[in-house]
Structures are given as structure tokens and as C-alpha cells.
C-alpha positions in Angstrom: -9.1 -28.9 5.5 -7.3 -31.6 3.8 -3.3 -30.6 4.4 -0.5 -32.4 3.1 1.0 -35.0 4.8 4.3 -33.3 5.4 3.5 -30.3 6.6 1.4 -31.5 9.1 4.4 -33.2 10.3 6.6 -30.4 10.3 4.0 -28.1 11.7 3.7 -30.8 14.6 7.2 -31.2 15.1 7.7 -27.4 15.6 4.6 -26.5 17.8 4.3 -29.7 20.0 1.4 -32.1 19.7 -0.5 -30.1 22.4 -0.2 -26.8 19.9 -0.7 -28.2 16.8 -4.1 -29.4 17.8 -4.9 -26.2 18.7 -3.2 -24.8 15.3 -5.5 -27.7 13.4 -8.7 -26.7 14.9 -8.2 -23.0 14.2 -7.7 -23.6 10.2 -10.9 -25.6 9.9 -12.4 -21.8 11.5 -13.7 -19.0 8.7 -10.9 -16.3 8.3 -11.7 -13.4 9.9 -12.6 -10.1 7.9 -10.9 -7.2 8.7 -10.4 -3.1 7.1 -8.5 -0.5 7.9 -10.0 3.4 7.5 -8.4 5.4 5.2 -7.6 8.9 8.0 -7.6 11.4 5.1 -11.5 10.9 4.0 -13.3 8.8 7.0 -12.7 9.2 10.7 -14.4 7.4 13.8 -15.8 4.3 12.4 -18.0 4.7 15.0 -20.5 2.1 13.8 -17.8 -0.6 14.2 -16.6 -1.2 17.8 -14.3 -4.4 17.0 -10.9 -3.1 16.8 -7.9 -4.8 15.9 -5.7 -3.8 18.8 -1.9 -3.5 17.4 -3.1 -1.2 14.1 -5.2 2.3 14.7 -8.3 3.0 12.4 -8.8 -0.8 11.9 -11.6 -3.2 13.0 -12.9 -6.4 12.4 -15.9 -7.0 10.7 -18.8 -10.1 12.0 -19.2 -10.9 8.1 -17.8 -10.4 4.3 -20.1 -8.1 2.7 -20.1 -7.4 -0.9 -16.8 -4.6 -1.2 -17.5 -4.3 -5.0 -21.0 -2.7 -4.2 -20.0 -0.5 -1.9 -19.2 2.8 -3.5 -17.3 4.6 -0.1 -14.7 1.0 -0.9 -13.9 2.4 -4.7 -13.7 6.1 -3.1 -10.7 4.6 -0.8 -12.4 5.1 2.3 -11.0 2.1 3.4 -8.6 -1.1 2.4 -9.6 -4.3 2.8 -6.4 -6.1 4.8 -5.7 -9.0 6.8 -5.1 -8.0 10.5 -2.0 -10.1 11.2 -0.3 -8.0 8.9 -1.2 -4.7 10.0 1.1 -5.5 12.9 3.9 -3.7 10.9 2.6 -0.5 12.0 4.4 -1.1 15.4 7.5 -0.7 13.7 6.5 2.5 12.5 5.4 3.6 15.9 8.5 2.6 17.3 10.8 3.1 15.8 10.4 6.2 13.1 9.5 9.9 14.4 10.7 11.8 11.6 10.0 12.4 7.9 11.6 9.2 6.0 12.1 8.4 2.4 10.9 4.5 2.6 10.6 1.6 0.1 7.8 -1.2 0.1 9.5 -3.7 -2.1 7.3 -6.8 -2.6 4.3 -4.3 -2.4 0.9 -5.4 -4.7 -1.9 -5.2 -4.4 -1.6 -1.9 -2.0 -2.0 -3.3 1.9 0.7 -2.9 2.9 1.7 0.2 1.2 -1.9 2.0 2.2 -0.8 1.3 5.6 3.0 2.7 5.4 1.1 5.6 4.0 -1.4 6.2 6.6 1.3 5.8 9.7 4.2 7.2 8.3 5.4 10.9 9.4 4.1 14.1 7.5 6.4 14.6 4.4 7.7 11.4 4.1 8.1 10.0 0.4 6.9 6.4 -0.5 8.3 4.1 -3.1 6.2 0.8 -3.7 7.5 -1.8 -6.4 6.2 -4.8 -7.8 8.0 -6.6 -9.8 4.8 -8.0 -12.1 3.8 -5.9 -14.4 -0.3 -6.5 -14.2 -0.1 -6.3 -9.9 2.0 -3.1 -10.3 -1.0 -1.5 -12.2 -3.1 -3.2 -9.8 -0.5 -1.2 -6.5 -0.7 1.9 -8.9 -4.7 2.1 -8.8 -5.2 1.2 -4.9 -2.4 3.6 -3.9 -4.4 6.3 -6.4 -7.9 5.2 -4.3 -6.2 5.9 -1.5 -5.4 9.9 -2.2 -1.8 10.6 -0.6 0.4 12.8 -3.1 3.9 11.7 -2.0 4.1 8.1 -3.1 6.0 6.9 -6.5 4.8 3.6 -7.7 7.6 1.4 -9.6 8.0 -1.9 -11.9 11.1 -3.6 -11.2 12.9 -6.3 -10.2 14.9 -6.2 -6.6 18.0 -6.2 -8.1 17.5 -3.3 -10.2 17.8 -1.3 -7.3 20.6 -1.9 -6.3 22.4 1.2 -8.1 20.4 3.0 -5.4 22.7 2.5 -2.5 22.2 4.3 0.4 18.7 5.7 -0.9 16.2 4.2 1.4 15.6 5.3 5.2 13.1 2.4 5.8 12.7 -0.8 3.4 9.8 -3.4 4.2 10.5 -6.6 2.5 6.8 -9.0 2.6 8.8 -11.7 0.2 7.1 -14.1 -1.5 6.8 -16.9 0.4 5.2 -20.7 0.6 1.8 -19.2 2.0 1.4 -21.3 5.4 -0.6 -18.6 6.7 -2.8 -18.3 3.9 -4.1 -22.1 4.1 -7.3 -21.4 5.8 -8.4 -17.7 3.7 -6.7 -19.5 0.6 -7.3 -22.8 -0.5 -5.2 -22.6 -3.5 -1.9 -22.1 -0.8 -2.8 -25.6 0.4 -2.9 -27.2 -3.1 0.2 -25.7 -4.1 2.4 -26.1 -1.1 5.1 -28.3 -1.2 9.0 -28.9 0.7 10.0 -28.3 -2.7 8.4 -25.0 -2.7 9.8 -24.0 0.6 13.4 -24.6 -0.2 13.0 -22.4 -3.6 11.4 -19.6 -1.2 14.1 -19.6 1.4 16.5 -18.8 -0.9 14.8 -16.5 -3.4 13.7 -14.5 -0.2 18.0 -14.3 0.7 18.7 -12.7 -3.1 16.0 -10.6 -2.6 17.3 -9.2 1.1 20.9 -9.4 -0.8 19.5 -7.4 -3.6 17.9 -4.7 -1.3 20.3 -4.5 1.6 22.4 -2.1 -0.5 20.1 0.4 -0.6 18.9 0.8 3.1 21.0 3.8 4.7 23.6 2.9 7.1 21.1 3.3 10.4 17.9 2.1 8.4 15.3 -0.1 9.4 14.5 -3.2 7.3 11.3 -4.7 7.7 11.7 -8.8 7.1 8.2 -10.5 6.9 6.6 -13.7 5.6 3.0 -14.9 5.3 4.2 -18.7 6.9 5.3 -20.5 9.5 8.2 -22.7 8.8 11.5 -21.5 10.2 13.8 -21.6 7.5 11.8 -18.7 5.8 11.4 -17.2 9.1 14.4 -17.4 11.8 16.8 -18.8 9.8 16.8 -16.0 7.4 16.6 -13.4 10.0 19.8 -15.2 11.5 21.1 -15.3 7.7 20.9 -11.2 7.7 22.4 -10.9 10.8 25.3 -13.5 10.6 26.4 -12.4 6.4 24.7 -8.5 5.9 25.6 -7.6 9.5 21.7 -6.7 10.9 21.3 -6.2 13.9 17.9 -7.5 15.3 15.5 -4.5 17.2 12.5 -5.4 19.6 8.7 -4.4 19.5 7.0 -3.7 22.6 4.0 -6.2 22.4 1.1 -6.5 24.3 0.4 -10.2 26.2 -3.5 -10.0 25.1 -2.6 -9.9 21.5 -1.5 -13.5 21.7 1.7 -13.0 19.5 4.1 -15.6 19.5 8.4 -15.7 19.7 11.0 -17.3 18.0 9.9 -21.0 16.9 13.8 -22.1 16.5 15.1 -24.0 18.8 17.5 -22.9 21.0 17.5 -19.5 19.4 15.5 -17.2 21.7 15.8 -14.0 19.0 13.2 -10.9 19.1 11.0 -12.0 16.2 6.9 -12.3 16.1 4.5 -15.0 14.8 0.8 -14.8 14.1 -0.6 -18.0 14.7 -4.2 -18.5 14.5 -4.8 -20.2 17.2 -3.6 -17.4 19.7 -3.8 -14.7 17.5 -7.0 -13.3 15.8 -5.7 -13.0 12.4 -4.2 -15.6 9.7 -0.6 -16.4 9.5 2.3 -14.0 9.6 5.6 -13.2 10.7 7.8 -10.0 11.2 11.1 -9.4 11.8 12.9 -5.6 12.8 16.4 -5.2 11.9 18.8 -2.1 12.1 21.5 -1.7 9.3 25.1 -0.9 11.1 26.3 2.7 11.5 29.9 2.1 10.5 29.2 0.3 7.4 30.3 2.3 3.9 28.4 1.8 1.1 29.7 1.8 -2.9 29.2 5.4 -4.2 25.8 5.2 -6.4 23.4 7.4 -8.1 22.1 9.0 -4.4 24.5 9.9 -2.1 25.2 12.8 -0.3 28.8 14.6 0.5 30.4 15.8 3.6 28.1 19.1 4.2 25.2 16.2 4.8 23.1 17.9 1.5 22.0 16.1 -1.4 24.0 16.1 -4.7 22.5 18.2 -7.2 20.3 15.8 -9.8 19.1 17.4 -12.8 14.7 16.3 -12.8 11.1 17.9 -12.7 9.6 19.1 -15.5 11.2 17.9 -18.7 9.0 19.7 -20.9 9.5 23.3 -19.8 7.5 25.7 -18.3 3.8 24.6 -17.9 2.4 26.1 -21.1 0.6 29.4 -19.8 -3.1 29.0 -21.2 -3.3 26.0 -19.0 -1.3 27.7 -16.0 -4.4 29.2 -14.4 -6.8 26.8 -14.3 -4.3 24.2 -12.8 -3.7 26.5 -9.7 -7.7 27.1 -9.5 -8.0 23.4 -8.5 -4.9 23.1 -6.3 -5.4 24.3 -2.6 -2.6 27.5 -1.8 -0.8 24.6 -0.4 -1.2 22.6 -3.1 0.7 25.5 -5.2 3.6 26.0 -3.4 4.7 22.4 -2.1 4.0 20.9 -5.2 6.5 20.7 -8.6 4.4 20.5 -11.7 5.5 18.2 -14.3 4.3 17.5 -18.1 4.2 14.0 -18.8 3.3 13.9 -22.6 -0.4 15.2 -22.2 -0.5 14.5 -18.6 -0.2 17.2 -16.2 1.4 15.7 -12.8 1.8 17.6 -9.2 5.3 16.2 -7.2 6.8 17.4 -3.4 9.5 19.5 -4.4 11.2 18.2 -1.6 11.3 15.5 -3.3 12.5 16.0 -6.9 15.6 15.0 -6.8 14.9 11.7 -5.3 12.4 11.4 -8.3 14.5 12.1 -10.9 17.1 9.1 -9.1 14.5 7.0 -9.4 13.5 7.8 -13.4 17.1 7.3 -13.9 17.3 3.6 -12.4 13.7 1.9 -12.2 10.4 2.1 -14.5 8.1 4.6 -12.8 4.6 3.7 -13.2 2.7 6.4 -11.5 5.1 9.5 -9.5 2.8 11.6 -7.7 -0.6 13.0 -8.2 -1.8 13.6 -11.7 -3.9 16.3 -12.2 -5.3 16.8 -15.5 -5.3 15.8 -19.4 -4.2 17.9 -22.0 -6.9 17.6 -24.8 -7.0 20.0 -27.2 -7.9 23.6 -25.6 -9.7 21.3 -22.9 -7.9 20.5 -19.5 -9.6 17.1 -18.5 -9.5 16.7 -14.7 -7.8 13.7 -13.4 -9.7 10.7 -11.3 -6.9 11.1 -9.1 -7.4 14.8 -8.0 -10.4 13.5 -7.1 -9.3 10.7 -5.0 -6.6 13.5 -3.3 -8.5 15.8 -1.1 -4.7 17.2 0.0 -4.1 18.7 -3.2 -7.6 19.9 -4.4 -9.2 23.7 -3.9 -12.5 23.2 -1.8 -14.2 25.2 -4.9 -12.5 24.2 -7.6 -15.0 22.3 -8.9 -19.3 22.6 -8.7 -20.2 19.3 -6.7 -23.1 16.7 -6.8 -24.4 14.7 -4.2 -25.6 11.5 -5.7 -27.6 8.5 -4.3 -26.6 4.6 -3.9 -28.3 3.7 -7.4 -26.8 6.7 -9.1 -23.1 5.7 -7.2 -23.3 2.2 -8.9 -24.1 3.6 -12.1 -21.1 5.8 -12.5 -18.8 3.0 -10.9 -20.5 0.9 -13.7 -19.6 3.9 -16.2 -22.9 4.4 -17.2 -25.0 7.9 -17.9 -25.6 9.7 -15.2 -27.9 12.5 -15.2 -28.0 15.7 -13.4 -30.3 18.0 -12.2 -31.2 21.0 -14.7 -29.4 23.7 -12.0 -25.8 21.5 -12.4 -23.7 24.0 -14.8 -22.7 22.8 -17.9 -18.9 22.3 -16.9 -16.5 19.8 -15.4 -18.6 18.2 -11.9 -17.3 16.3 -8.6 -19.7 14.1 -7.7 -20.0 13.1 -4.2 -21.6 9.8 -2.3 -22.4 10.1 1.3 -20.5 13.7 0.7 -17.2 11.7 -0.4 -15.7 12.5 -3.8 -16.2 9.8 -6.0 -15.3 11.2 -9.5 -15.7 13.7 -12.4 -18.3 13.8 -15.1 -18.5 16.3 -18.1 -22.3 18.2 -18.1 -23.2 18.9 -21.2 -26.8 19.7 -20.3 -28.9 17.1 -21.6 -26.5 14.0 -20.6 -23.4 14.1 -18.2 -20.2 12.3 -19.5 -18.9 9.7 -17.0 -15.3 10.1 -16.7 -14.6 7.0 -14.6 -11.6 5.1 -15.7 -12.7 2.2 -18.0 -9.9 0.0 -16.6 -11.8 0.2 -13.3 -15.9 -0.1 -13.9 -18.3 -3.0 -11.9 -18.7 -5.7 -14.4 -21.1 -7.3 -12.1 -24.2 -7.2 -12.0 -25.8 -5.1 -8.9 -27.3 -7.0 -6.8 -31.0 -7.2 -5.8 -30.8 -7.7 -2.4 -31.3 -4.7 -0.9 -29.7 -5.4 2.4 -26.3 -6.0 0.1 -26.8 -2.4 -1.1 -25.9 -0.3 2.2 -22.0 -1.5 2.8 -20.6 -0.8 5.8 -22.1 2.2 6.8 
């Protein structure tokens, strides 16, 4: 790996000669492959015995197979993630027992936020913005794969939040950083990486804690973490939070054998962890915990909440009125009993969306201040007389009735063929109605039978382009 000059220096001067060797010979290594199992449609993974030891449900894999070919991947069975960063599941363990309304800021494409998801207490709400407006559709479809109802997905810039104050139990900030720890999976990060870059990145990543720190209740947890190595995006901005927001800095309990590293400041021993590849199995990454002070007041803003500790009332939910009647009944036919009574349902133009009703006022906060790409769980399409089923009940097996819907259980070739959005054909006994089909007895999707043909009713955004390939071995994924 050919690295620049100066950060070889830099990198030297803050491991030691005797680490940075070791540091050197672990980027010239191949990246390791790791997933993490989604615990809502696949348990066990008993067929894969690596596991990465500071994140449940996750393993490491010996190779990269082909993910686009592997139909349980588009069914959000799992999430392809780097381990490192799976670490921030310790903070969730830790430190958060009870339901929590919590914000992934920096959050395409979806690890991060699939995670939070998975680890997060029952009937917990999560928020997860991106401020670019092609990754956020990219967060908005991996968080649909993925098949939880509670999570809101947003387009906006940190600072638009800010009107938010006091809204957020638990934040996780990943900033954008000069992607150290993505030299040896990414050889882009080397190209691009430069002193110049890592002095615009320090600072960007202090407006964006400045932006956010608003928003975190008084007693909430901020998650601070980096993809790099260099202290002043690291330490120093921890020190920076501490020293002018007033955080106060929380410990993990980490075991020896996963080879995580301290503080690489000197003379500034401070509870913060590194991923270095060369002791850790995993690329670079760094984490920081902080707790927002008790005492501290906050500027009244949109979300607050009075003396008697309840929520002011926010006017939100379903804009449109009643759900019209004729499409009343078939709705609650697909929805589980409960589906039906947790769940708001709103009318979104011709969408028909599901929502916690716990959560409804938090929504409608949110529809007032930020651009909500995706809030919930949409169920079906209004077309006509016709009430299209949504891809995303199908990717939600929370929400949907057992029997809601006749099922198909359809082969590898045929799996590729819908995820390619091409015909599929069903056996003369399937009813000429909406079906589920299934792969490897997994929802994958919908199709309209109309008796001679079946209409695929796969998103277009989302088909294969590729090419299957002809290898057969390719063909069986992971399991």
C-alpha cells in the first residue's frame, strides 16, 4: 500500500516505531468480511461459528461472496457491516435498559442504524438522518429491508435540528471523517487523504457536535465516533466536548482479548477506544461515550415537557381524516391484533402508513422541523378500488397477519428472477389475488396473480442489473 508520506509520519510518531510496523504490516492484510443477523427473521447462524466477540448475532466470514446474488441479503436477513464498528453496541448494553427515543445523525447507508435497531430496548423510537439526499434514500431502503416499524428516516442538515432541544435520549454521532481506518478496505481513502483534509474534518466534526448537543436530553448519552486514527479528530474533540459543551466522559467494560486500544494523546489517559488493525480484528475505528450534565437547562423548543413530566400536547397523525371505510377492512386483515392496536394509521396522499401511537407526537415534532423521508411502516397503495400491498409489510413480519396473504415458496432461479423484476410464474393452484412469496420460507415480496402471468411488484428502484452468475457455487450465499 503506497501511503502518503505524511501520514506515515504522523502515524509513526503516535504509535512508536515498534507499533507502527506492526500497524504497516496489517494494511498490506485483506480486510476482513463481517455480517450481522438481522434477530427478527434469522436466528442461530449456526453454520457460521466465527463470531465477532463485542457485537451479538455477528460473525466473520473466511471470504466475500457475491451479496447481490443472495436473495436472504435483499430479504434483510442480514447487513453487511464492518466489525470495528459494531462495537457501539456496548454502549447500548451498558448503558441503556429502558425504552429510549434515539437519533443516528451521520447515519447512511444503514449499519449503523440496523444495529441501534436490533439492540435497542422494546418500544424505543429511531430517528436516522443523512444529510445527502441520494444516501438518505439509500438509509430509507436498508432500514425498510430490515423490517422494524418504529424508526423515522430524515434528510437534513445537523443544524436543522437544533429547534429540537431536549428531544433525543441517545444521539450517535459517526462524523465524517479523513478515513484512516478505511485505507486498507478503501483505496480511494488513501488517495484522497491529506493534512489539509484532516484539519477541515476536525472542525466540521465540532459544528456538527455543536449543532446536535442541543438536542440530547439533559442525562443523555452521545455517542462520538470516527473511522480514523489521528488524535485531533479523536481525543482532542472528545476533550473539546468535555472542556466547552460540558460532557462528561463514561467507561465501557472491555474485554483484554478483543485487543482494543486507549487514549493515543499524550499525557491524557481519558476512557476512549481505538480499533487498530493490528490488535484488533477489524479496520479502523474509534468511540467515544459521553453523558450530558443533569443540571444543565436547555432553551424552550418545539419538544419539551412541563412540570407534571408529560409531553405537551402536539397536534399530528393522520392528516387526512378517518381512513376511508371501504379500505378500513382489508388493512386490519393484514395487520396482526397487535398490529391494530399499537399502530396509528396515517394517509399519506395514496399511501397508507402504520406509526407507534406512542409515538405520534414525537412524529408530528419531527414533520414540523426536518424533511421526513420514510416515518414508519407503509402498508399499502391506494389505486383506484385496489389496495396495493406495500414491499415493506413484507419486509415487517411485526406488523403483518400470519394469513393475511396466500404464500409461495419459490426456488433460487425463481428468487433472482423477481429480484431482477422479471415474470414469475405460479403454479395453476396459486389464487388469482395479491401473493407473498417466500425464499427459504423468508418473505421476499408481493406479486399480483392474474392466472396466466404473475405481476412482479418489486420496487424498480431496487432490481439486480447484473447479470446472474454461472457459477453455481456463487449461487448458494451464505447458507
Amino acid at each position: 500500500m503506497n501511503l502518503p508520506v505524511v501520514f506515515i509520519e504522523s502515524a509513526r510518531t503516535l504509535l512508536g516505531e515498534n507499533e507502527y510496523k506492526k500497524f504497516a504490516a496489517a494494511l498490506e492484510q485483506e480486510p476482513v468480511v463481517s455480517i450481522r443477523l438481522n434477530p427478527l427473521k434469522m436466528q442461530g447462524g449456526e453454520t457460521l461459528s466465527d463470531c465477532v466477540p463485542w457485537a451479538s448475532d455477528a460473525f466473520y466470514l473466511k471470504e466475500r461472496p457475491v451479496f447481490t446474488f443472495d436473495p436472504l441479503f435483499h430479504a434483510g436477513c442480514y447487513y453487511v457491516q464492518e466489525a470495528s464498528s459494531m462495537f457501539v453496541e456496548q454502549v447500548i448494553r451498558q448503558y441503556v435498559a429502558s425504552p429510549v427515543t434515539a437519533l443516528d445523525l451521520c447515519a447512511a447507508p444503514g449499519g449503523k442504524s440496523t444495529h441501534l435497531r436490533s439492540v435497542l430496548p422494546e418500544g424505543s423510537l429511531l430517528v436516522a438522518n443523512e444529510v445527502i439526499r441520494s444516501r438518505s434514500q439509500i438509509l430509507a431502503e436498508n432500514l425498510m429491508k430490515w423490517g422494524y416499524p418504529d424508526v423515522v428516516v430524515t434528510n437534513n442538515d445537523p443544524a436543522d435540528l437544533r429547534k429540537l432541544s431536549s428531544f433525543f435520549d441517545l444521539i450517535l454521532t459517526d462524523v465524517p471523517c479523513s478515513g484512516e481506518g478505511m485505507f486498507r478496505k478503501d483505496p480511494v481513502a488513501v488517495e484522497e487523504w491529506t493534512l489539509e483534509n484532516v484539519e477541515t474534518c476536525w472542525q466540521r466534526q465540532r459544528r456538527i457536535v455543536a449543532d446536535i448537543w442541543p438536542c440530547l436530553k439533559p442525562g443523555g448519552i452521545l455517542i462520538y465516533s470516527t473511522c480514523t486514527y489521528n488524535t485531533k479528530e479523536d481525543e482532542e474533540n472528545v476533550c473539546w466536548i468535555c472542556d466547552e459543551l460540558g460532557g462528561e466522559l463514561l467507561t465501557l467494560d472491555v474485554r483484554e482479548e478483543w485487543g482494543i486500544t486507549g487514549s493515543l494523546l499524550k499525557g491524557e489517559d481519558i476512557p476512549v477506544y481505538h480499533f487498530l488493525p493490528h490488535r484488533s480484528r477489524g479496520e479502523g475505528f474509534f468511540l467515544a461515550v459521553l453523558r450530558k450534565p443533569c443540571a444543565e437547562e436547555e432553551e424552550p423548543g418545539l419538544f419539551t415537557r412541563n412540570k407534571t413530566g408529560k409531553k405537551k400536547e402536539k397536534k399530528g397523525g393522520n392528516t387526512d381524516g378517518k381512513v376511508l371505510k371501504e379500505y378500513a377492512s382489508r388493512i386490519n386483515r393484514w395487520l396482526n391484533n397487535d398490529a391494530s392496536v399499537s399502530y396509528e394509521t396515517i394517509i399519506n396522499g395514496s399511501e397508507i402508513c402504520v406509526f407507534p401511537k406512542g409515538y405520534m407526537n414525537e412524529l408530528a415534532c419531527l414533520k414540523d422541523v426536518l424533511r421526513v423521508i420514510q416515518a414508519g411502516v407503509q402498508v399499502g397503495e391506494m389505486k383506484g378500488k385496489d389496495l396495493i400491498p406495500s414491499h415493506a409489510l413484507a419486509m415487517c413480519p411485526s406488523l403483518m397477519e400470519k394469513d393475511a396473504f396466500a404464500v409461495e415458496e419459490i426456488n433460487y432461479e425463481q428468487a433472482i428472477a423477481y429480484l431482477r423484476k422479471e415474470a414469475i410464474t405460479l403454479p395453476a393452484t396459486a389464487p388469482c389475488s395479491y401473493v407473498l412469496l417466500t425464499y427459504r420460507n423468508i418473505p421476499l415480496g408481493f406479486v399480483k396473480n392474474i392466472g396466466n402471468r404473475a405481476n412482479n411488484l418489486y420496487p424498480q428502484a431496487w432490481r439486480i442489473r447484473k447479470e446472474p452468475p454461472q457459477d453455481v457455487s456463487l449461487k448458494k450465499g451464505l447458507w
